[in-house]
N, C-alpha and C positions, 0 to 999 in steps of 0.2 A: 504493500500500500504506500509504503514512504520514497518506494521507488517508481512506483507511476506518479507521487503528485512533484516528485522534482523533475520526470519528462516534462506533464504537461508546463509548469513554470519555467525548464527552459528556450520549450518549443512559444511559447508566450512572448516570453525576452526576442526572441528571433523574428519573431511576426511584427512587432512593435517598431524593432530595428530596421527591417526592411521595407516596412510601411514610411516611415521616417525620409529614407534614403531616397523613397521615391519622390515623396512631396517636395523635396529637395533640389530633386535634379529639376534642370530646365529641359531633358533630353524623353523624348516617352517610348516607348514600347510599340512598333507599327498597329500592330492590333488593340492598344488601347484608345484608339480615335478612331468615333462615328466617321466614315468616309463614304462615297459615292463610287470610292473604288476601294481596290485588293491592291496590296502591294507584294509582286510576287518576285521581286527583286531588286536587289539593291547593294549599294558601296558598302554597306553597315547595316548592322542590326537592330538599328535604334535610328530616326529621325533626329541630328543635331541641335544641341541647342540654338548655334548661333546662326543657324537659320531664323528663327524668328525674332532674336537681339541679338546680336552680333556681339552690340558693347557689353551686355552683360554678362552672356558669355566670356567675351575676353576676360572680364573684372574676375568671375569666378575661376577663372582658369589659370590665375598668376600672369597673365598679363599686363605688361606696363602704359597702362591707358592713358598716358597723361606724354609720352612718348610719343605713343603710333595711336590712331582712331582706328575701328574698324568698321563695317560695313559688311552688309550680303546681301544677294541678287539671286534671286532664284526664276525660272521658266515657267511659263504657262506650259500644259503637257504637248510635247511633239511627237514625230514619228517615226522618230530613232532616238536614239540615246547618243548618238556621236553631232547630229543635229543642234540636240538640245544643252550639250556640255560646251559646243560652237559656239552658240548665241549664247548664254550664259556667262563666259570669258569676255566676250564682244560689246557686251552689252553694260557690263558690271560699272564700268564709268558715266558710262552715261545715265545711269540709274542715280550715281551721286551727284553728277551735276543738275540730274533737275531737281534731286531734292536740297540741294544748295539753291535754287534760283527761287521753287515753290517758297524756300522758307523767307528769300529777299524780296518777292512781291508779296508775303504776309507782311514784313517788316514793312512797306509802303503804307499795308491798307491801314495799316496803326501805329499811333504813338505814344508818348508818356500823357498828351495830352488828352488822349482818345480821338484826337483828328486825323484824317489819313493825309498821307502826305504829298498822295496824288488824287487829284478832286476828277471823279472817275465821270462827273456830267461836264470837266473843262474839255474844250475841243483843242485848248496849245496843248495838253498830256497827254492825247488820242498817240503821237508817235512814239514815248517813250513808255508807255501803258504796251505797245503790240513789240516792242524792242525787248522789255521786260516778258510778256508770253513767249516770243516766237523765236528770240536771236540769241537770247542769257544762256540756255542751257547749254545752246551749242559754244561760245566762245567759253564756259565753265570748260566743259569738259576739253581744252584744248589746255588748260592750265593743272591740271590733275598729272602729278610727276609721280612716278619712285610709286605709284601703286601697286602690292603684288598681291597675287591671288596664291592665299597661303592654305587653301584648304578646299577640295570640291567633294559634293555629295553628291549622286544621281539616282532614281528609283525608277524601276517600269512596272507600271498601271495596268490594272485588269478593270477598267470603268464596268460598272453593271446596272442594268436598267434595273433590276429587282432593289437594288440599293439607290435608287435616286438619282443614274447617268439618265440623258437624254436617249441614249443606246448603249449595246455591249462592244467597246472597245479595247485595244492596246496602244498605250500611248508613255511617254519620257520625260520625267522633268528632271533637270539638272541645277543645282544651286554652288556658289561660290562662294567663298567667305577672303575680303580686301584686308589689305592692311596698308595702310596713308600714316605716311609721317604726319604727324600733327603741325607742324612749324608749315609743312606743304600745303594743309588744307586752311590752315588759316590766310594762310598768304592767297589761297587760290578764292576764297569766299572775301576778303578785302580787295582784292582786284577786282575781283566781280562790283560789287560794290561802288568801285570808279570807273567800274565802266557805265553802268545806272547812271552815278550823277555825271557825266559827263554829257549822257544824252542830254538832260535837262537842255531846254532852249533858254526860259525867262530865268530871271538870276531868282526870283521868289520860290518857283519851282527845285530850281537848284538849291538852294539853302533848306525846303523843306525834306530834300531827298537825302543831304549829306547829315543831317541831324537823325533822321531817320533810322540812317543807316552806320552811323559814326561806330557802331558798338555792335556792328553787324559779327562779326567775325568770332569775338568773345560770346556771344547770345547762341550761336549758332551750334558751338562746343556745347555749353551749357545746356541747349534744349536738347542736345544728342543724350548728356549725359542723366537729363531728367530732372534739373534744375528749375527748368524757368518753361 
């Protein structure tokens, strides 16, 4: 008797521990997530964490965050796995220069004062309003140095209509995980930033964009890191 009640306490202790470990991890188990498809193969036996945060992942991984930023990119499903790991690598900058440019036309549409800093019914900001959508990401991503893709993941999909696909497919998604000197992406998000005020035609225009954005570079670390 004394020796089944220290099994079941320490089959208890065990349960408890690995219950624990899992709440823990940022990384799940394929089959622990409702999906619309089967994952019938993959890099890894586990979906990574730093797929869905990249930085927090680095933080818990003994990585020196305040060094290097990092970032991930992952594919919509394609129709190979050599495809989708292509555009995955191809694409991974370009994915941070527009969320560098989204985060600079937030910093327009507000300020300390709660005004934006481009008056989105003036017809002189109509050019630097479609220069800030249409032209930023791309001269962003032409400033993005020394980024290297330090980690990829990719799965192949068994989509099923009994599980909620549109129809029963096979399909490939591929994710990447960057790594950006920090001193690089600051510098690359304050150039961006002068390139913005630069557009500026009227000098009031200009002065509201450079106050705007004066502290762009610092807010942009910050809002990655969960700050602000």
């Amino acid at each position: 008797m004394k020796g089944l009640l220290m099994l079941i306490l320490v089959l208890g202790l065990v349960g408890c521990s690995s219950t624990k470990k899992e709440e823990l991890s940022p990384e799940r188990e394929h089959e622990d997530i409702a999906r619309d498809y089967v994952v019938t193969d993959s890099s890894s036996n586990v979906r990574p964490g730093w797929i869905e945060n990249a930085e927090l992942w680095a933080k818990e991984h003994g990585n020196d965050i305040e060094k290097s930023r990092y970032f991930s990119f992952e594919t919509e499903p394609k129709v190979s796995r050599q495809i989708s790991c292509d555009l995955a690598k191809a694409n991974a900058k370009a994915d941070i220069a527009g969320e560098i440019a989204t985060f600079i036309d937030k910093s327009l549409a507000t300020s300390t004062e709660g005004a934006a800093a481009i008056d989105e019914n003036n017809p002189k900001t109509e050019a630097l309003r479609n220069y800030v959508e249409n032209t930023l990401a791309e001269k962003i991503q032409a400033l993005i140095h020394g980024a290297a893709i330090v980690k990829t993941y990719w799965e192949k999909r068994s989509y099923k209509e009994d599980l909620g696909a549109k129809r029963d497919y096979i399909a490939y998604t591929c994710g990447v995980l960057l790594r950006i000197p920090s001193k690089t992406l600051a510098d690359a998000v304050k150039r961006a930033s002068d390139f913005v005020e630069k557009q500026a035609d009227d000098p009031e225009t200009k002065a509201n964009v450079k106050k705007a954005l004066q502290d762009a570079s610092d807010n942009f670390v910050k809002a990655k890191k969960g700050e602000i």
